[in-house]
C-alpha positions as CSV (number, residue, x, y, z in Angstrom):
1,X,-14.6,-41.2,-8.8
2,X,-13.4,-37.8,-8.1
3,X,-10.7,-36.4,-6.2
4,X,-9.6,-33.2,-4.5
5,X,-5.7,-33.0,-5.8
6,X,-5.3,-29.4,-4.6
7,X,-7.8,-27.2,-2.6
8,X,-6.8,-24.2,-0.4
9,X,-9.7,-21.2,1.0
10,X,-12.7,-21.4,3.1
11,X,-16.2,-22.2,1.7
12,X,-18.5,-19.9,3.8
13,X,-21.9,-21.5,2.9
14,X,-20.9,-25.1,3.8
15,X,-24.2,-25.4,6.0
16,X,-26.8,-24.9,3.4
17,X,-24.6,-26.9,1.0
18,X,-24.3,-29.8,3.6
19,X,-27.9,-29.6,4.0
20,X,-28.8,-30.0,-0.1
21,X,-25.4,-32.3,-0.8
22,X,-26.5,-34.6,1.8
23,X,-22.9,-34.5,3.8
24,X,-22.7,-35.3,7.6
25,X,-22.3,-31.8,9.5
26,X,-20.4,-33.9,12.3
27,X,-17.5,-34.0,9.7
28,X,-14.3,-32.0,10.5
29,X,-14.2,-29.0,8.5
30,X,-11.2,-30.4,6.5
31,X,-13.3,-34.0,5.7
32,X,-16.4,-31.6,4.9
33,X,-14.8,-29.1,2.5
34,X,-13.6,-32.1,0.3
35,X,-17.0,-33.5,0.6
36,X,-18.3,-30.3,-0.8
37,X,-16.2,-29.9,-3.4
38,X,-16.9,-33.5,-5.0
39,X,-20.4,-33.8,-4.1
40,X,-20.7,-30.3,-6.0
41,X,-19.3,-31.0,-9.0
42,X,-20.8,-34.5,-9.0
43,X,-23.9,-32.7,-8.5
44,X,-23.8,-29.3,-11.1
45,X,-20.0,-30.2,-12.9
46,X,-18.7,-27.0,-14.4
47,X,-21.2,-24.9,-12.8
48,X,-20.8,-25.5,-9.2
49,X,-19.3,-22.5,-8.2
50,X,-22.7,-21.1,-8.9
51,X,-23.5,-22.4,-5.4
52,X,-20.5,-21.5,-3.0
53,X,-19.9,-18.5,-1.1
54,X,-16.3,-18.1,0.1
55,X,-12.7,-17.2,-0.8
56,X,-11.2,-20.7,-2.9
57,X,-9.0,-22.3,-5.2
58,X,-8.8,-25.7,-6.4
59,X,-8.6,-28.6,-8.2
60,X,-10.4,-31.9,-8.9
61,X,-9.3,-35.0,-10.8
62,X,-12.2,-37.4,-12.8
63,X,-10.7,-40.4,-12.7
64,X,-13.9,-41.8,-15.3
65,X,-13.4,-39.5,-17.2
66,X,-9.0,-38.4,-17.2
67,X,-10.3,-35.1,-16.6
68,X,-8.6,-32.4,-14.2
69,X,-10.9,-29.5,-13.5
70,X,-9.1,-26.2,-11.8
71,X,-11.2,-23.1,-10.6
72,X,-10.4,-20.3,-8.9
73,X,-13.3,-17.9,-7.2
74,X,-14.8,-15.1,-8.9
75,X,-12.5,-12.4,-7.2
76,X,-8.9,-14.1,-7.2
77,X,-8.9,-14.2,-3.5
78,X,-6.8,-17.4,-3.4
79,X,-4.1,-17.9,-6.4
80,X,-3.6,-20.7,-9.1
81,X,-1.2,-21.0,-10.9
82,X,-0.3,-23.7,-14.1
83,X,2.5,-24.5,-15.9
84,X,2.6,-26.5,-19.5
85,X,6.5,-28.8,-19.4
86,X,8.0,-29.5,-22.6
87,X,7.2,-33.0,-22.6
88,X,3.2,-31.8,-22.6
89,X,2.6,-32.4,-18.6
90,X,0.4,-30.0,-16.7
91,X,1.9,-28.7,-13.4
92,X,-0.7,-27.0,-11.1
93,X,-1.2,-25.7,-7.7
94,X,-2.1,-22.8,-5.3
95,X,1.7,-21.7,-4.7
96,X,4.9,-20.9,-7.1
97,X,7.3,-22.8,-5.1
98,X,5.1,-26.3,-5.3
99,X,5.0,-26.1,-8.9
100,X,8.9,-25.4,-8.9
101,X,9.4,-28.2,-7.0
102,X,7.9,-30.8,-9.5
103,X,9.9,-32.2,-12.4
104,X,9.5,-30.5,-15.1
105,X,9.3,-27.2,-14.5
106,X,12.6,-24.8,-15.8
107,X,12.9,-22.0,-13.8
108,X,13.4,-18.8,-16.2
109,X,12.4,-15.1,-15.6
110,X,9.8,-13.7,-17.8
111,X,11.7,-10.5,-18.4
112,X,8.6,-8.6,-19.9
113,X,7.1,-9.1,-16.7
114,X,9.5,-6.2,-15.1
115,X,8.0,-3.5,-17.7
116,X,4.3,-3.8,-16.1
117,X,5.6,-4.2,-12.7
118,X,7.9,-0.9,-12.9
119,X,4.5,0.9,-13.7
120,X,2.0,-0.8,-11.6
121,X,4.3,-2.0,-9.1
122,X,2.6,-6.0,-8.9
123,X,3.0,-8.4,-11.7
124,X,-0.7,-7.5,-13.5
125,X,-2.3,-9.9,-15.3
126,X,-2.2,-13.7,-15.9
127,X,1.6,-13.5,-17.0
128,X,4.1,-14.3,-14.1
129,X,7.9,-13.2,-13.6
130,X,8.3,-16.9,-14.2
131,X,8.4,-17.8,-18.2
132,X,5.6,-20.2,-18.8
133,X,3.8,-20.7,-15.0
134,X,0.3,-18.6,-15.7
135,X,-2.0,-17.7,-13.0
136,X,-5.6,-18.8,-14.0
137,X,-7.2,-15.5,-13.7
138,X,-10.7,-15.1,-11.2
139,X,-13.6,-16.3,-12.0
140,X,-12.1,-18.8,-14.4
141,X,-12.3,-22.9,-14.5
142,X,-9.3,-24.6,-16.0
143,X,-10.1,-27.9,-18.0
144,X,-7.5,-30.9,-18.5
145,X,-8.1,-33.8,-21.0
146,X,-6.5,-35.6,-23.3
147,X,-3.3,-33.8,-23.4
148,X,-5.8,-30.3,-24.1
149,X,-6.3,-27.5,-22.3
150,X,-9.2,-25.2,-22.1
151,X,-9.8,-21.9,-19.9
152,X,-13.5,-20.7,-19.8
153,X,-14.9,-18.0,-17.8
154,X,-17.9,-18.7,-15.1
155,X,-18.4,-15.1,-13.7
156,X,-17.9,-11.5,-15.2
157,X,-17.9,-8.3,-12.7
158,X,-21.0,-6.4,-14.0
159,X,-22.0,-3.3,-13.5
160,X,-25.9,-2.4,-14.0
161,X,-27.1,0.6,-12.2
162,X,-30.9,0.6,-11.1
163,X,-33.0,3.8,-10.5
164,X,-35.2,3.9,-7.5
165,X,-33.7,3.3,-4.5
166,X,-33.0,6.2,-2.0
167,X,-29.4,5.8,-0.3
168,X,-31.5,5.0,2.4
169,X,-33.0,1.9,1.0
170,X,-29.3,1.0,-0.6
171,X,-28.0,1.3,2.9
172,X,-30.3,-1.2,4.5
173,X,-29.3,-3.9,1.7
174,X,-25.9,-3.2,2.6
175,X,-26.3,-4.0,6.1
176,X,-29.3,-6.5,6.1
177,X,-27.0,-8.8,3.4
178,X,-23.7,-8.2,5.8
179,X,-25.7,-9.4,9.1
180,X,-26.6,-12.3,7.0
181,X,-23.4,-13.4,5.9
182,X,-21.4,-12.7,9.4
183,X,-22.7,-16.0,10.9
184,X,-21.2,-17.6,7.9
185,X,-17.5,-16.7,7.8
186,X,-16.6,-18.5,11.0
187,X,-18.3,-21.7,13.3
188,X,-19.4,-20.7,16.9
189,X,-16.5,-23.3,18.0
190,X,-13.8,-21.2,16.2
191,X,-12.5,-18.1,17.5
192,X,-11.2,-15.2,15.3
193,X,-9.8,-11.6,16.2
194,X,-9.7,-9.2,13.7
195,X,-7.5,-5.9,11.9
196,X,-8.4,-2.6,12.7
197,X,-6.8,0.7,11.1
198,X,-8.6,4.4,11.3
199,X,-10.8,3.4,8.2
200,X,-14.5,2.0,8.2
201,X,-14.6,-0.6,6.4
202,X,-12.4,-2.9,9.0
203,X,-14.2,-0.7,12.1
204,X,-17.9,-1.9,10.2
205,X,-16.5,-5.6,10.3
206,X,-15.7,-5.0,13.8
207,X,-18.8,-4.0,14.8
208,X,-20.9,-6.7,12.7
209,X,-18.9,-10.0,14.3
210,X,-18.6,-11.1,18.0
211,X,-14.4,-10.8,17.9
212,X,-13.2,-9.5,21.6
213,X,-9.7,-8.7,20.3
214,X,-8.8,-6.3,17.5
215,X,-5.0,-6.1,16.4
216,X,-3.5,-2.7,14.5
217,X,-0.4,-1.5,13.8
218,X,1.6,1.7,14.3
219,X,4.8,3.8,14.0
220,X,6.4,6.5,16.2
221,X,5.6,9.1,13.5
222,X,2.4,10.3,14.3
223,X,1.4,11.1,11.1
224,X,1.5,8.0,10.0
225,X,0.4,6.5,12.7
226,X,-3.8,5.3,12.2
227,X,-3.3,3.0,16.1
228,X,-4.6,5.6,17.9
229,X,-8.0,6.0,16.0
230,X,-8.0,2.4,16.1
231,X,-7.6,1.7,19.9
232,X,-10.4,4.3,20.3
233,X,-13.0,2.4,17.8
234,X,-12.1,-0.4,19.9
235,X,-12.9,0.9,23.3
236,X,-16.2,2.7,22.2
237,X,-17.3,-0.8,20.3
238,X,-16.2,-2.4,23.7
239,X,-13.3,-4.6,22.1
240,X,-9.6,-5.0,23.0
241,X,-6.6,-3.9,21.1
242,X,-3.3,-5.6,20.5
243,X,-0.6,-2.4,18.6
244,X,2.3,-3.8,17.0
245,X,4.6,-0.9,16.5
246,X,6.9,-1.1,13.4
247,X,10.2,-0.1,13.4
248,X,12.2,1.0,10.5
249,X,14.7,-1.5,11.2
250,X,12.2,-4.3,11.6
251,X,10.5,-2.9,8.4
252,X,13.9,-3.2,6.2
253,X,14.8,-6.3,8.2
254,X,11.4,-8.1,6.9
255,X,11.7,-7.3,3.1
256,X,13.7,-10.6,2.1
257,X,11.0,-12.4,3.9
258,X,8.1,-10.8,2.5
259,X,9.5,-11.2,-1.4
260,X,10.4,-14.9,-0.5
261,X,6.7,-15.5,0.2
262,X,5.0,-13.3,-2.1
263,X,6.8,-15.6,-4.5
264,X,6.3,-12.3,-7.1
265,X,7.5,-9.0,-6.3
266,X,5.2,-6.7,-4.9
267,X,5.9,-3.4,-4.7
268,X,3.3,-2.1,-2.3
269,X,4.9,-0.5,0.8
270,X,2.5,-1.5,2.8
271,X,3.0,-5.3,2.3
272,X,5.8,-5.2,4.5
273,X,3.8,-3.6,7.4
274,X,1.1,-5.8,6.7
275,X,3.7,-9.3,7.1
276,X,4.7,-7.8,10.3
277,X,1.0,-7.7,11.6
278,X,0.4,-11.0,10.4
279,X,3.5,-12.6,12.4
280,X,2.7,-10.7,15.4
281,X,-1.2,-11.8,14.9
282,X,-0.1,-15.3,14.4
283,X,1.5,-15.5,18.0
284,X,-2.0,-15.5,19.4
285,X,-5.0,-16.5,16.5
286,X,-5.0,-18.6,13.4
287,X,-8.1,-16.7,12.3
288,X,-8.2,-13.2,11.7
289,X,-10.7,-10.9,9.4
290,X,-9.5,-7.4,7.4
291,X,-11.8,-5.4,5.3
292,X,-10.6,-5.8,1.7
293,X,-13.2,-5.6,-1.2
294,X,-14.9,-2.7,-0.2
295,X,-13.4,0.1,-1.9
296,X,-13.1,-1.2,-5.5
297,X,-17.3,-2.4,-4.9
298,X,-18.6,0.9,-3.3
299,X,-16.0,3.4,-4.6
300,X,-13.4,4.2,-1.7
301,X,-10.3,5.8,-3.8
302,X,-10.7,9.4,-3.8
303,X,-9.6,9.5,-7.6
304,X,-12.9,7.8,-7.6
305,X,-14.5,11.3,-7.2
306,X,-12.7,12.3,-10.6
307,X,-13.9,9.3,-12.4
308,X,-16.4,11.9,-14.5
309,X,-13.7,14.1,-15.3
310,X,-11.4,11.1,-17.2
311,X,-14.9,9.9,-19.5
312,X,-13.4,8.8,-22.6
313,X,-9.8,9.5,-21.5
314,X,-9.6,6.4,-19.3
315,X,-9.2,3.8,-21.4
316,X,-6.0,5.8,-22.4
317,X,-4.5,5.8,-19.1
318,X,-6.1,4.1,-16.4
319,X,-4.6,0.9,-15.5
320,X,-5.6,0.4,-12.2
321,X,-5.2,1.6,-8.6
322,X,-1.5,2.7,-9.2
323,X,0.8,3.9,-12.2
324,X,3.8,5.4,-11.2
325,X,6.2,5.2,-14.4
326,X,6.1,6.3,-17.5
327,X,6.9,4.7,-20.8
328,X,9.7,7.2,-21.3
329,X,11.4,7.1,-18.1
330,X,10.9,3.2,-18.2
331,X,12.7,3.4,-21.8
332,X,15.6,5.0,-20.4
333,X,16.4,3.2,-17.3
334,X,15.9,-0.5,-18.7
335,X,18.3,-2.0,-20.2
336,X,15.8,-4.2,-22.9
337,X,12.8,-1.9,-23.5
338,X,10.3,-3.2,-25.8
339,X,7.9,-1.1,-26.6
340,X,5.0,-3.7,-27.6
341,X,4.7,-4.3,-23.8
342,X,2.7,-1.8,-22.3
343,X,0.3,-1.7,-18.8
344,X,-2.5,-0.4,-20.6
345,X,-3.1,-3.7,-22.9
346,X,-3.7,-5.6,-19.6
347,X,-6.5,-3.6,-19.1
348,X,-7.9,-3.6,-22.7
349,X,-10.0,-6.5,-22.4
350,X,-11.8,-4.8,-19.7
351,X,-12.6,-1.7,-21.8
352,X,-14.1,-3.5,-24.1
353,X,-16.2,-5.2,-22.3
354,X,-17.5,-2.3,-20.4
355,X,-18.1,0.0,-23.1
356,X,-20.9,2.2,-22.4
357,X,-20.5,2.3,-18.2
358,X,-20.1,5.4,-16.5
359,X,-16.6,5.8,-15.7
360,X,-16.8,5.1,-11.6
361,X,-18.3,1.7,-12.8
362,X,-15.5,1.3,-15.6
363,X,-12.5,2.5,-13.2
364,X,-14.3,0.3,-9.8
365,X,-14.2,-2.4,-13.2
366,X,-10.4,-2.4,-13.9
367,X,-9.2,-2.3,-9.8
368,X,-11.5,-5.2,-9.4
369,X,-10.1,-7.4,-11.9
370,X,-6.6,-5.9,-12.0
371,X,-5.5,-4.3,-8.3
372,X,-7.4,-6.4,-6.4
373,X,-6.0,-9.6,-7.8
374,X,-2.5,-8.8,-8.5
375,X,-2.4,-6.5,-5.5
376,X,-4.6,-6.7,-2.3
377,X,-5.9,-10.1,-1.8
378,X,-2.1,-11.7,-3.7
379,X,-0.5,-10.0,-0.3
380,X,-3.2,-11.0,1.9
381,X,-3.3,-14.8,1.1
382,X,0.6,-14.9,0.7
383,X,1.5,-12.8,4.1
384,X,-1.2,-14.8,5.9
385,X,0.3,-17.9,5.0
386,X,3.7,-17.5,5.2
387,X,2.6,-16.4,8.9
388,X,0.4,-19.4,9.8
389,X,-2.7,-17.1,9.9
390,X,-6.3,-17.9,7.9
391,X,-7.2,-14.2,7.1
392,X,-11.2,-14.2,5.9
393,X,-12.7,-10.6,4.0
394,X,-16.7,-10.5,4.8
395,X,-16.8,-7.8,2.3
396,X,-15.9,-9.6,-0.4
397,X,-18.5,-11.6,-1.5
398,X,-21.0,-12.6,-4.2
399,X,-24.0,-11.2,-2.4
400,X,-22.1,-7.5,-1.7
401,X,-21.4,-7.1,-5.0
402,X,-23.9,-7.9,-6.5
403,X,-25.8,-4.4,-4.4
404,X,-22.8,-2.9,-5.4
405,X,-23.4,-3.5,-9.2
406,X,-27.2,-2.3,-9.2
407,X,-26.6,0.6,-7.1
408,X,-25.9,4.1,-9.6
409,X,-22.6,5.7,-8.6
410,X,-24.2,8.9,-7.3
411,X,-24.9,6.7,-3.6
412,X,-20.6,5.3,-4.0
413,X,-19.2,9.3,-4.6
414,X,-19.8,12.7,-4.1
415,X,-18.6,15.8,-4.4
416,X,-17.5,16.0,-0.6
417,X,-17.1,11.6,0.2
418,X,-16.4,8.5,-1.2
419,X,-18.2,5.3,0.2
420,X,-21.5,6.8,0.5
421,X,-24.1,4.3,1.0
422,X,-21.5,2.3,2.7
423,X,-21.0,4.7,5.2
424,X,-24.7,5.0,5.8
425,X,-25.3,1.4,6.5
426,X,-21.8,1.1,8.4
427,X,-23.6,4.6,10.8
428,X,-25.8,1.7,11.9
429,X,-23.6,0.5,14.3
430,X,-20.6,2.8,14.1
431,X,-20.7,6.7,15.4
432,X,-20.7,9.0,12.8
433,X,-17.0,10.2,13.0
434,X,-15.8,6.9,12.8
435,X,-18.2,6.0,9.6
436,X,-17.8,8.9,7.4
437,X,-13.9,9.5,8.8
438,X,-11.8,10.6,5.9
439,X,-10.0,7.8,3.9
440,X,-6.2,7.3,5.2
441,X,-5.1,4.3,3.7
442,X,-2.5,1.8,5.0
443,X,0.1,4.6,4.8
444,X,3.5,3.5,5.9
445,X,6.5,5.7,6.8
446,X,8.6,4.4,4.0
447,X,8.6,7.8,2.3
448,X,11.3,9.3,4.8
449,X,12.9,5.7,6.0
450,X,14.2,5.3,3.1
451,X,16.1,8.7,2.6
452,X,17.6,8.3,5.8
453,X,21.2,6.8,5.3
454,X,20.6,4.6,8.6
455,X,18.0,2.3,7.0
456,X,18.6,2.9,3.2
457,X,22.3,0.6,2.7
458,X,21.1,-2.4,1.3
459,X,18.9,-0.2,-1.3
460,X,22.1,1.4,-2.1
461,X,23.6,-1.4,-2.6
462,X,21.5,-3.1,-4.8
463,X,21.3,-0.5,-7.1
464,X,24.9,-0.3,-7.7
465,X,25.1,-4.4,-7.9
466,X,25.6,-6.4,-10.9
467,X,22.6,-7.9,-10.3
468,X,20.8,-4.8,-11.1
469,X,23.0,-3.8,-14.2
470,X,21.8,-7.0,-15.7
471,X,18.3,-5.0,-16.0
472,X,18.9,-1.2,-15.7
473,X,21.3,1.7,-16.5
474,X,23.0,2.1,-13.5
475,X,23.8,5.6,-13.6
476,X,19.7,6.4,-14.5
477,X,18.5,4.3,-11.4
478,X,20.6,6.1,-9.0
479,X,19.6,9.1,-10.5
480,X,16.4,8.6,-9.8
481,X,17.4,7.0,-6.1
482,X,19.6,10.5,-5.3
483,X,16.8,12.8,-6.8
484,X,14.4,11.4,-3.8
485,X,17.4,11.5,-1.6
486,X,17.8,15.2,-2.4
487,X,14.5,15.8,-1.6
488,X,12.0,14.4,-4.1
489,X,9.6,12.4,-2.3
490,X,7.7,11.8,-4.8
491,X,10.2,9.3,-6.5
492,X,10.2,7.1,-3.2
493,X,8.0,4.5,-4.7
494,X,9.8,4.2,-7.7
495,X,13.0,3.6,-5.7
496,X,10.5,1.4,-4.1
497,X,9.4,-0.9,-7.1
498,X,13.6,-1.5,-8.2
499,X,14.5,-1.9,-5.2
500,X,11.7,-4.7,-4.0
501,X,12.5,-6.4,-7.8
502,X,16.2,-6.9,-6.9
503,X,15.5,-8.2,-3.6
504,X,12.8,-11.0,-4.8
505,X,15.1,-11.6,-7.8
506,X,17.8,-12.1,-5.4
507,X,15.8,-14.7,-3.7
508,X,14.8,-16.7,-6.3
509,X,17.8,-16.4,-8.9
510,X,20.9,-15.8,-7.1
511,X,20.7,-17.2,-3.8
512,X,18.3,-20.3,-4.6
């Protein structure tokens, strides 16, 4: 007998699996899922998620055999985490706080934890800034018997570039494989709306599914400010627009909230603008798509474009999407600094395993297997959540990466673009100047906010708390904080990374 113990995520194929599991489609999608999952692994064991498409987590329990089976999918969209006790129990589940709550577990901070973060701003990795709870990395399957654990790997992101193809041809794959799987990520009795920004690979989504309302968000600094493009790809694709517009003080007001429920801190600025969408999203969907995925598949970054220019050199250096301190500056504001605990051995693994790739393929590589789990889809799955929303990313799939493996990273960058090919296939159904539009980014206002003394108290205070001189030189930190004050922009996300730290450590050690 098998049973589902924990299972959170969306299986996108549940039709043709139905079809060759031999399970009822009049089932609700709740009582069909669960049928998937144990007709599956009753069906090809350690190998079913050979067969799914979809974004998923879970685990199963063998009662014949006293065997727990965990897997998470082959991107990390959905988290799972595990956590040995001293009495040799296994605690498991898809969120922090349920494995907290079960006896057993002694909360502790993994202090190590706050070395990577400072530099990469997410906690990288399968370590947590919990001592002993691990995240079981993507594409991994847990096994529990006996008292004995074992961790195997199902699926490796490969890169294998094939000659041949025009960008033409690579184009059409793009977009003949993304009208196939559209039908797929929702039912026609479900209705879903969907995120717009500026960029094209939320405005291609748009275009390839049936949603009638589009919701973006915006600031009164235009500069910032990507709602406008994205009310006008809505009226030209014939498609309402809901704007949420963020205010600083809603933005500072959020921040508890959003490192409560990221149950890590998270140091993106743009998590914070992204919870408020989610809430205001919430009040009138429970399903909603976004664009992630594309990017680190068809090279988005525009440090992408320098990927020859690193060769060799990346392996020294490049940790993923974001690396904004120093070993030496890290040294001299922590209070324990050791110096065996670096960002770059996270990535190691993943050098060594793509020696002899070009470096886009090596650098797209590292963000898929660091950034993109630690980062993107940890604040998507945690914000939509918190919010009551079921966010779903058609772009992350199996089936669009694997063109995006086989396709030579002349058709991804260029001299004068990034996204090549998938700007070609997203022209298809998008004008021109909204496909090949320059790369913004979710770009948040944060930068000046911060500096201004209206909005910036509680980071002041923080920094000068005893809380925060249990783990940094005071006197370096505010340096650092009055430098960007003074003028230094560039040190706002450094300011950032401390000062998002202290608030989830507040949450989770001081107040709780």
């Amino acid at each position: 007998m098998i049973k589902v113990e924990e299972y959170r995520g969306h299986i996108r194929n549940w039709e043709e699996l139905c079809e060759r599991l031999e399970i009822s489609l009049t089932l609700s999608r709740e009582e069909r899922e669960e049928q998937i999952l144990i007709r599956a692994y009753e069906t090809w064991g350690y190998e079913m998620a050979d067969h799914m498409h979809g974004m998923y987590a879970f685990a199963l329990w063998d009662e014949d055999e006293k065997r727990l089976f965990c897997l998470r999918d082959p991107f990390g969209t959905k988290p799972f985490y595990y956590y040995e006790t001293a009495d040799g129990r296994l605690l498991y589940g898809t969120t922090i706080r349920g494995i907290m709550e079960q006896p057993g577990f002694v909360k502790e901070l993994n202090g190590e934890m706050l070395q990577i973060y400072l530099s990469l701003t997410y906690a990288a990795g399968e370590n947590t800034f919990f001592r002993g709870l691990k995240k079981l990395m993507p594409g991994r399957r847990l096994i529990w018997q006996d008292g004995k654990m074992k961790i195997e790997r199902y699926w490796t992101p490969t890169f294998h570039p094939e000659e041949g193809k025009s960008l033409e041809d690579w184009a059409d794959e793009i977009h003949t494989t993304l009208k196939e799987i559209m039908p797929e990520v929702k039912t026609a009795d479900e209705t879903a709306e969907s995120f717009l920004s500026g960029g094209v690979d939320s405005s291609y989504v748009l275009a390839m599914s049936d949603v009638e309302m589009t919701d973006s968000c915006g600031y009164e600094e235009e500069r910032f400010d990507e709602s406008g493009l994205a009310k006008q790809t809505a009226d030209i694709l014939g498609r309402k627009n809901s704007r949420c517009l963020i205010t600083p003080e809603e933005y500072f007001g959020i921040v508890p909230y959003v490192m409560y429920n990221m149950e890590q801190p998270l140091g993106d600025a743009s998590a914070i603008a992204f919870a408020i969408a989610c809430r205001e999203t919430a009040k009138h969907t429970k399903i909603c798509y976004s664009g992630e995925g594309a990017d680190e598949f068809f090279g988005g970054y525009n440090m992408y474009r320098n990927a020859e220019r690193y060769g060799e050199n990346l392996k020294t250096f490049y940790v993923g999407n974001t690396n904004i301190m120093k070993e030496e500056e890290k040294q001299r504001i922590l209070k324990n600094y050791d110096p065996d605990v670096l960002p770059v051995e996270v990535a190691r693994p993943i050098y060594e395993e793509t020696e002899g790739l070009d470096p886009l393929s090596v650098m797209s590589n590292v963000d898929i297997q660091i950034w993109l789990e630690g980062d993107i889809y940890l604040n998507v799955d945690k914000m939509g959540l918190a919010a009551g929303l079921e966010i779903r990313m058609p772009l992350t799939d199996r089936r669009i990466f694997d063109i995006a493996s086989r396709m030579p990273s002349k058709y991804k960058v260029n001299e004068e673009q990034n996204k090549v090919a998938l700007r070609t296939a997203a022209a298809k159904v998008l004008p021109e100047e909204i496909a090949f539009r320059k790369k913004l980014g979710f770009i948040v206002p944060i930068r000046i906010w911060m500096a201004d003394d209206r909005y910036n108290q509680d980071v002041r205070e923080k920094f000068n708390s005893d809380m925060a001189a249990q783990f940094f030189n005071i006197d370096e930190i505010n340096a650092i904080f009055d430098d960007y004050v003074g003028g230094n922009s560039d040190n706002w996300r450094k300011v950032w990374t401390i000062y998002t730290f202290l608030v989830w450590y507040e949450e989770y050690f001081v107040k709780r």
